[in-house]
C-alpha positions in Angstrom: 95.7 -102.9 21.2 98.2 -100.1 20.1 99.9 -100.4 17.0 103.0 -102.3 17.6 104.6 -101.8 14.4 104.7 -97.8 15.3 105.9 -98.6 18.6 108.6 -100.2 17.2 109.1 -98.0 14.1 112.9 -97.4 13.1 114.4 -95.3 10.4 116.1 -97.5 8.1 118.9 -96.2 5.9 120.6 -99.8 4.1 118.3 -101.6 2.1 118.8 -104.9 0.8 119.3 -105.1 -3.0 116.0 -106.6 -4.2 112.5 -104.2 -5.6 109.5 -102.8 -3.8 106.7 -104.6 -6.3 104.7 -101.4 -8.5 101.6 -103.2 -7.2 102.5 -103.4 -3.6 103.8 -99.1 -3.6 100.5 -98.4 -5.6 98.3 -100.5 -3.5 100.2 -98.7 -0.4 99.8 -95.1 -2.0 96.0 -95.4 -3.1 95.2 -96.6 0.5 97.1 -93.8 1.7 95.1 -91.3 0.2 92.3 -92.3 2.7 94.0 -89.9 4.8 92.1 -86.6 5.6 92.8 -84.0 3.9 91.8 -80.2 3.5 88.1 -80.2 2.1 88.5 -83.4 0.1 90.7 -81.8 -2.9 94.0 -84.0 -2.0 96.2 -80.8 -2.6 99.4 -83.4 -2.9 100.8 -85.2 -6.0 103.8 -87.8 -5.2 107.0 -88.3 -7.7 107.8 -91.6 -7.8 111.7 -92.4 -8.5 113.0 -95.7 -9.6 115.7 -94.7 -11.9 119.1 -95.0 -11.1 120.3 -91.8 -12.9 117.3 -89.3 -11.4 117.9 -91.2 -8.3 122.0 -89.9 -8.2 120.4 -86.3 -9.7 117.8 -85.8 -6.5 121.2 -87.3 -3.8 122.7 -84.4 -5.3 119.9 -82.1 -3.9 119.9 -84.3 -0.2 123.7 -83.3 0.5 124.2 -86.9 -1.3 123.1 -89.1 1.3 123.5 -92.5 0.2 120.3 -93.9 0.7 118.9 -91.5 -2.2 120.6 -94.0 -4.4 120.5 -97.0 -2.5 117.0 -97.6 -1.8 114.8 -99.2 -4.5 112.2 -96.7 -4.7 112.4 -92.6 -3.6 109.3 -90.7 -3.2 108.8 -86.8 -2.9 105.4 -85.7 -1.6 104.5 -82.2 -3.2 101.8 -80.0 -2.0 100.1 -79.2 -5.1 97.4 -76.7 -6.1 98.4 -76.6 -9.9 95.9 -79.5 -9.9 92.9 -78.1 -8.7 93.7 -74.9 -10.1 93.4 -76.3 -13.7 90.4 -78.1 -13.0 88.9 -75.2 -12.3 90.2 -73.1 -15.0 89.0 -75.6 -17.3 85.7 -75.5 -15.6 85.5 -71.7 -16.1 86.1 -71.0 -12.5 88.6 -68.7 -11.0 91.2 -69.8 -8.1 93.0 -68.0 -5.3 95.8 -70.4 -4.8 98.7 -68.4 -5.3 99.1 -67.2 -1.3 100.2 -68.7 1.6 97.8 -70.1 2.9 97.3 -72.2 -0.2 100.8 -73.5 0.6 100.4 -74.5 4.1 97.4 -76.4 3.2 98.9 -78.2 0.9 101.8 -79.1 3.2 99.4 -80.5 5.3 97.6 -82.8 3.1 101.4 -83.9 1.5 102.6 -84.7 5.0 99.2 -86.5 6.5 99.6 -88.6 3.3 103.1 -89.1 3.9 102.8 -90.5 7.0 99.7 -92.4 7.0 101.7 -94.4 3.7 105.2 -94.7 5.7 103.0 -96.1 8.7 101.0 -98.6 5.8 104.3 -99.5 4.7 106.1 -100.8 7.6 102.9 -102.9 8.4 104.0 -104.6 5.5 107.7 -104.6 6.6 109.0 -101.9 4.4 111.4 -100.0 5.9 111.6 -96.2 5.0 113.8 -92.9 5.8 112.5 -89.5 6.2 114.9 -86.8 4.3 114.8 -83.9 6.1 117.0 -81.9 3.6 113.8 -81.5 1.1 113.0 -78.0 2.3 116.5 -77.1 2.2 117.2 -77.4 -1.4 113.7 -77.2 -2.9 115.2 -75.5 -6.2 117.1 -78.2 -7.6 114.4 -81.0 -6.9 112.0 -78.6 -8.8 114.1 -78.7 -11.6 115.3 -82.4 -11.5 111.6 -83.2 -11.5 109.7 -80.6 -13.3 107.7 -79.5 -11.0 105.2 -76.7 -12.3 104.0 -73.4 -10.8 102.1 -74.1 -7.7 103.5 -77.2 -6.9 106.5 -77.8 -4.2 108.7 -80.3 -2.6 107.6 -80.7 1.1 108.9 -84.6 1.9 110.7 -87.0 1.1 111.0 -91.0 1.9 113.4 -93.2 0.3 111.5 -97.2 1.0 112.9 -100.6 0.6 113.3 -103.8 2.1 115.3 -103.2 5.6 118.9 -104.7 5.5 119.6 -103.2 8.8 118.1 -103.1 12.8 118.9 -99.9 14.3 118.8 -98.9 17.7 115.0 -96.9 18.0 115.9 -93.2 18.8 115.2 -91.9 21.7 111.9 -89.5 22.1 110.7 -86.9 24.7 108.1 -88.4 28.0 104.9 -88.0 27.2 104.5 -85.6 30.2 106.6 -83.3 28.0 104.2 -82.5 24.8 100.8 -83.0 25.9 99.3 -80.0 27.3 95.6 -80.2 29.0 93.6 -77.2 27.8 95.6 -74.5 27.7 99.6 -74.4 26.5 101.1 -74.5 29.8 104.9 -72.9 29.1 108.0 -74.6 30.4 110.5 -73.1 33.7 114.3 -74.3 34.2 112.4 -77.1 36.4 110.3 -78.7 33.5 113.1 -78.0 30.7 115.2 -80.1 33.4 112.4 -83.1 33.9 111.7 -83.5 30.1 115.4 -83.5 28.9 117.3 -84.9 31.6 117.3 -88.8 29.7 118.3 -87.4 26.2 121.4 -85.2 27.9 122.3 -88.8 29.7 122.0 -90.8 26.9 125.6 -92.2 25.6 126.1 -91.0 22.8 124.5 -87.7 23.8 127.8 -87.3 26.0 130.2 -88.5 23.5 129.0 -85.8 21.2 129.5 -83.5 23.8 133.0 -84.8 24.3 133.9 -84.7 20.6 132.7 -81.4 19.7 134.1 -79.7 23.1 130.9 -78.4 24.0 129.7 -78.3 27.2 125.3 -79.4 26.6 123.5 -81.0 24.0 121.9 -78.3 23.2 125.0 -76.3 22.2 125.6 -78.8 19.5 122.1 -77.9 18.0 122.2 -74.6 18.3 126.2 -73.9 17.6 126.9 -76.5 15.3 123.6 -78.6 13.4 121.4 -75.4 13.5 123.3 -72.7 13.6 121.1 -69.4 13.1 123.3 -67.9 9.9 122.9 -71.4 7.9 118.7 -71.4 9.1 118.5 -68.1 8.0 119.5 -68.3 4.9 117.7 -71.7 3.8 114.9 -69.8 5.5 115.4 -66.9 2.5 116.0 -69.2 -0.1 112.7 -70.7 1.2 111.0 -67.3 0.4 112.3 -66.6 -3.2 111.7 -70.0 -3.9 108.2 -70.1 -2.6 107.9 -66.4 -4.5 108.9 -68.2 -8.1 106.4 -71.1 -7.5 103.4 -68.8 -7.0 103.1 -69.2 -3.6 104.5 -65.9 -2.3 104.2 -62.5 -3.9 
């Protein structure tokens, strides 16, 4: 049977006021870390926030969206080679982990544990938010946390106990991000297939309407994502990447 609690996943952003138990999130993080990950070395630590002051510090960092502070518990995922690259130091054994390819193997293995927690969680009727914003101000939550060379802020999740029932959002067909084997690229008639029930949706118009805009798509690429403000968290990105080892 396919999961049902997937199917039926929601984002939750209002939490009621009560805690997530230390033994339920550590029983929830350690089976987590069954995930796969990149030759077995679990290139990921995880920052656990409780407290209500570092909790109002990291908002700052996530354009202060309110369930930074309101949710019981925040976690940032880190990919994290400062681990393995002291054991082997202290094992007399030399590492190349300051390169690129170090990072984006340690994105990997934060995000697979990531989601493979935020899918254990919900089973046991959690209710979580992914912050997108993470990337975009990677500086600050290095600082607020103390996060050493070779270590960076890839996710984030705030988690509590859902005080809320959303409307799902709305995702892609299937016939729209499966490809049989080979990439086959997309003409004006496919683009047309696999977007035509996001454009109708609702509230898809009523952004339209309210931003005077004449697609959906010109509200993500004039106004959300606009390619001056992706550019230059794309930069910041670099130099921050450069002064965590990661980039030369």
């Amino acid at each position: 049977m396919l999961n049902e609690t997937v199917r039926e996943r929601r984002t939750i952003r209002k939490y009621e006021r009560r805690d997530v138990p230390e033994e339920l999130l550590e029983g929830l993080l350690e089976t987590a870390m069954r995930a796969s990950t990149m030759e077995n070395l679990q290139l990921y630590s995880v920052v656990v926030t409780r407290d209500e002051e570092m909790k109002r510090r990291l908002a700052g960092a996530h354009f202060n969206q309110p369930m930074v502070t309101e949710a019981p518990v925040v976690l940032t995922f880190c990919a994290d080679m400062n681990r393995f690259d002291r054991w082997c130091r202290e094992r007399g054994a030399q590492t190349g982990c300051d390169n690129l390819l170090s990072f984006v193997n340690g994105t990997i293995d934060a995000l697979l544990l990531a989601q493979t927690f935020a899918t254990l969680a919900e089973e046991q009727g959690l209710g979580l938010c992914y912050i997108g914003t993470t990337v975009y101000n990677p500086e600050q939550i290095i600082e607020i946390l103390g996060l050493p060379r070779l270590v960076f802020p890839i996710a984030t999740l705030t988690v509590g106990y859902p005080a809320e029932h959303p409307q799902q959002q709305d995702r892609l067909p299937l016939r729209g991000v499966i490809h049989h084997e080979r990439y086959a690229d997309y003409g004006r008639a496919e683009i047309d297939d696999i977007y035509k029930e996001k454009e109708a949706l609702p509230e898809s118009l009523h952004f339209m309407e309210i931003n005077g805009k004449e697609t959906l798509a010109q509200i993500y690429a004039d106004i959300r994502y606009r390619r001056e403000d992706i550019e230059a968290i794309s930069e910041k990105l670099m130099e921050v990447m450069r002064a965590q080892g990661f980039v030369k």
